[in-house]
VOTOR-311882 format. One record per residue (C-alpha): residue number from 1; x, y, z. Coordinates in steps of 0.2 Angstrom, whole numbers. Each point is the difference from the previous one (the first is absolute). Example, Ala and Ser with C-alpha at 12.3 -4.5 7.8 and 13.67 -1.06 7.14 Angstrom:
REM residues 2
PT  num     px     py     pz
PT    1     62    -22     39
PT    2      6     17     -3
//
This chain:
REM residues 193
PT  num     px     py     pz
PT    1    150    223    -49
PT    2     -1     -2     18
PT    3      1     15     11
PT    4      9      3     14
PT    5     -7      2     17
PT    6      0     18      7
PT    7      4      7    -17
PT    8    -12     12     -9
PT    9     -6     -4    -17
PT   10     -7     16     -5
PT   11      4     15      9
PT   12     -9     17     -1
PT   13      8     17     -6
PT   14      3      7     18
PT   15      9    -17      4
PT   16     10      1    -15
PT   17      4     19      5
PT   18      8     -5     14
PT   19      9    -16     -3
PT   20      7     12    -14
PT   21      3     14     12
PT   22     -9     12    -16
PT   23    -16      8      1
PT   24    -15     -8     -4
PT   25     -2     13    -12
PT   26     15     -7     -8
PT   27     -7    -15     -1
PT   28    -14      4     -7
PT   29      8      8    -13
PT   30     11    -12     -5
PT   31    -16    -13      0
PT   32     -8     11    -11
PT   33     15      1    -14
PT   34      3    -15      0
PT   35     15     -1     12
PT   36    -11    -10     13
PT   37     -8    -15     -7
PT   38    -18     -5     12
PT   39    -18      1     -2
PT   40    -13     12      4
PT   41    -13     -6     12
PT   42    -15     -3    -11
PT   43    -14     14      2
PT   44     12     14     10
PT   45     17      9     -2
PT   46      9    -11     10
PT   47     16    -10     -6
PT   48      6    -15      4
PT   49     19     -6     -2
PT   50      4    -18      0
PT   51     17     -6      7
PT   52      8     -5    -14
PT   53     -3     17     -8
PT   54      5      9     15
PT   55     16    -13      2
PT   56      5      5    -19
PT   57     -4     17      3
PT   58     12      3     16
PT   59     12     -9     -9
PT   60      0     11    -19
PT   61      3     16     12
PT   62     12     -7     14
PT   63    -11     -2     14
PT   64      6    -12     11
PT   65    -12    -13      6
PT   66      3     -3     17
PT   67    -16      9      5
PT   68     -9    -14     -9
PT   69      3    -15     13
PT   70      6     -9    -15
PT   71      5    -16     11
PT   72      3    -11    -15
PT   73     12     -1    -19
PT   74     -9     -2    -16
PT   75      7    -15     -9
PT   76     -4     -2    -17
PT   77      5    -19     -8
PT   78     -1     -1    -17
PT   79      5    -18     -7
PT   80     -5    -12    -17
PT   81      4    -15     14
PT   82    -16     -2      8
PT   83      8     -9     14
PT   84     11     13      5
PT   85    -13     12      0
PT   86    -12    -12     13
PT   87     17     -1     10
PT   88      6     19      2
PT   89    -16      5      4
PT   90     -3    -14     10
PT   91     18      4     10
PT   92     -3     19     -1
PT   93    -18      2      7
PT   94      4    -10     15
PT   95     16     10      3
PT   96    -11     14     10
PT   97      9     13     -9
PT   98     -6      0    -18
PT   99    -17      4    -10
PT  100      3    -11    -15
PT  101     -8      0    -20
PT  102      5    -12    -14
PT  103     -2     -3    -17
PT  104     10     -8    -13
PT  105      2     10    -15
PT  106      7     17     -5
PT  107    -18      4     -3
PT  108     -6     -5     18
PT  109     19     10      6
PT  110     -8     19     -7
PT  111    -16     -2      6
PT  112      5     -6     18
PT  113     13     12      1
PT  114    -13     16     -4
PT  115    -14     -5     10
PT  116     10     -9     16
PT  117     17     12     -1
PT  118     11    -13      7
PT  119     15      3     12
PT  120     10    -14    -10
PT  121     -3    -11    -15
PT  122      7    -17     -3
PT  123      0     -1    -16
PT  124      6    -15    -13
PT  125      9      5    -15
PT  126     -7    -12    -12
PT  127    -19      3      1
PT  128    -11     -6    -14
PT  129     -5     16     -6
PT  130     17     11      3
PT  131     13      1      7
PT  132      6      6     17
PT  133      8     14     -8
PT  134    -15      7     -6
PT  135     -8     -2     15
PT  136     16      9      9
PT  137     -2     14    -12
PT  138    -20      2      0
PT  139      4      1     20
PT  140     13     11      0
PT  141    -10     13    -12
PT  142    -16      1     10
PT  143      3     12     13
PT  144    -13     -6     12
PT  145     11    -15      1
PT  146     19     10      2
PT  147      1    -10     19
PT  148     -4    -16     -5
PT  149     16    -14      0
PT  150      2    -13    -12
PT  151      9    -15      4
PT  152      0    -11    -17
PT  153      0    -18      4
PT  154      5    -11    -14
PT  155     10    -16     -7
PT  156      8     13    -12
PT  157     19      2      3
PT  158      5      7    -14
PT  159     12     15      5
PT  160     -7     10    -14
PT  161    -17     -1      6
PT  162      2      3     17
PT  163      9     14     -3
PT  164    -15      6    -12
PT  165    -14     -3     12
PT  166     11     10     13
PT  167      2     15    -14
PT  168    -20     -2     -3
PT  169     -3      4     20
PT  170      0    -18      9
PT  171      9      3     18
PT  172      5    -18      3
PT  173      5    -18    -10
PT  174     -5    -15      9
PT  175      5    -17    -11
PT  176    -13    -14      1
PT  177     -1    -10      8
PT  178      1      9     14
PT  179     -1     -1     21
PT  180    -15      9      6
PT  181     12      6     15
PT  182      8      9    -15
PT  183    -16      7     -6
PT  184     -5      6     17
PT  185     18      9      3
PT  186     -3     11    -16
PT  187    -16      5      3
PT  188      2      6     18
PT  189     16      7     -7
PT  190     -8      9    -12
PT  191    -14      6      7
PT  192      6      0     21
PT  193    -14    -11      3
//
């Protein structure tokens, strides 16, 4: 994953402190029960926090993130169609506005999702491993991920199971084959990208 210039990837526990507004007594508290994931700085007390951790972190306690910089979305594609994979992510990197991870099974979908806490997913309903109601519902019950959007892309058009992936946590329906302008619309709807 590329990072983003003039955005910290690891950030100390005075910086977290006050991009928090808490004390950095707080924040070592919560590092050290487990509330704040990092790393101590090998051969001293220190403690490191990665991004990510601090991202999920202001997110599980209603922090808002605009202290951050966070000048980009997370997208997360997750597709069995290699093709559209290549293309969204293709499409979405050079956009400007997105930070983009793919994968293309349900499998790839919960470990991507944990360790780069998307904004969004696109997600297809008939993956090779499960389906996208699982993946909806996996999502929906990880509370690092409450935020994240899911737009469920799919030739699917079965009533029934659009309105099942909608019950399972899914945010949007778009019917393939699709126009990318469409795509873009929902994502910057969902997200105000």
């Amino acid at each position: 994953m590329e990072k983003t210039p003039g955005i910290k990837a690891v950030y100390t526990t005075g910086e977290v402190a006050r991009l928090c507004s808490i004390s950095q007594q707080t924040v070592i508290r919560c590092f050290d029960n487990g509330r704040l994931r990092g790393f101590r700085v090998p051969g001293s007390r220190f403690r490191r926090i990665p991004r990510e951790q601090l991202i999920s972190f202001m997110r599980s306690n209603s922090i808002p993130l605009g202290n951050l910089g966070q000048a980009t979305k997370r997208v997360l594609v997750i597709d069995d169609d290699e093709a559209i994979v290549r293309m969204m992510v293709d499409i979405l990197s050079h956009d400007g506005r997105f930070d983009v991870a793919s994968g293309t099974t349900g499998f790839d979908a919960g470990l991507l999702a944990r360790d780069f806490l998307p904004d969004i997913m696109l997600l297809d309903f008939k993956l090779p491993d499960i389906n996208g109601n699982a993946v909806c519902r996996a999502v929906r019950d990880n509370e690092h991920l409450s935020h994240t959007k899911i737009i469920i892309i799919s030739g699917v058009a079965d009533p029934d199971e659009i309105n099942d992936v909608v019950r399972a946590g899914a945010d949007a329906f778009i019917k393939k084959p699709f126009e990318i302008s469409e795509v873009l619309d929902r994502i910057t709807e969902l997200t105000g990208a």
